[in-house]
N, C-alpha and C positions, 0 to 999 in steps of 0.2 A: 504494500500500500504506500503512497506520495502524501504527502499533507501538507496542507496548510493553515496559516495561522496568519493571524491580522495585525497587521504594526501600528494599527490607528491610536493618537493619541491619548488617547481614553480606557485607561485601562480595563472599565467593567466593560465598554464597547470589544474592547478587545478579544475579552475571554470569550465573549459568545461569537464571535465570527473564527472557526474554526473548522475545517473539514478533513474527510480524508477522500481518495479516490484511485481505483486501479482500472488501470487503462486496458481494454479488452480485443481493439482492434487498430491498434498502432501500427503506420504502414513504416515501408520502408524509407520512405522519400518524407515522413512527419504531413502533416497537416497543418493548414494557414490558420484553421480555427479552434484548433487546440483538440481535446477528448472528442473523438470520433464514436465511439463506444465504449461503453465502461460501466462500474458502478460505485456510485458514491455513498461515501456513509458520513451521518451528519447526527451526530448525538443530541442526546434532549435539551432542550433548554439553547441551544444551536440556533443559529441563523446564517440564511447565505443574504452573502452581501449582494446589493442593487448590481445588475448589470445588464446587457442588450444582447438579441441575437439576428442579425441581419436574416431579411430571408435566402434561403428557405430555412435556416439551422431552427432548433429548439430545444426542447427537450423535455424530457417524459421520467414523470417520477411515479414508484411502486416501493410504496412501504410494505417492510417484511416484518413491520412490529409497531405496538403501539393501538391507542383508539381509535387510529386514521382523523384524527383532529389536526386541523391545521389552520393556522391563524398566518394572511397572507394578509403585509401592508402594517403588519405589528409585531413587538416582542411580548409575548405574556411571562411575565414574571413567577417564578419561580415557589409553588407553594406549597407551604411547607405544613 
C-alpha cells in the first residue's frame, strides 16, 4: 500500500486528511492522470480532500464496511 498524508497547516485538519491506496492497473508507460485502477482505503473519521476530475475520469466508490453513511460537503465529528 502508498499513503498519504496532508501537510496542511492545521494540525487537526491534518490528521483527518489521510489515505492509503494500491495501485491495481499501472501501465508500463504511467498515466497523465495518476491511479488508473486500484483500491483505496480511507479510515473513519477520514476525509478526502476537494479535488477535480476532467472528463471523462471519475471515480467509483464500494464500501467493504461500515453503515454505508456518508456525509459529502462535511466533516462529522467524532462521537464518543
Amino acid at each position: 500500500w502508498n499513503s498519504w498524508r496532508s501537510k496542511h497547516e492545521n494540525p487537526i485538519l491534518a490528521a483527518r486528511q489521510q489515505l492509503e491506496w494500491k495501485e491495481l492497473t499501472l501501465s508500463e508507460d504511467g498515466s497523465i492522470t495518476g491511479l488508473t485502477g486500484g483500491l483505496l482505503r480511507l479510515g473513519p473519521f477520514k476525509e478526502l480532500r476537494s479535488h477535480f476530475h476532467p472528463e471523462p475520469y471519475g471515480e467509483i466508490y464500494h464500501f467493504l464496511r461500515g453503515n454505508g453513511q456518508v456525509k459529502l460537503g462535511e466533516y462529522t465529528e467524532k462521537l464518543l
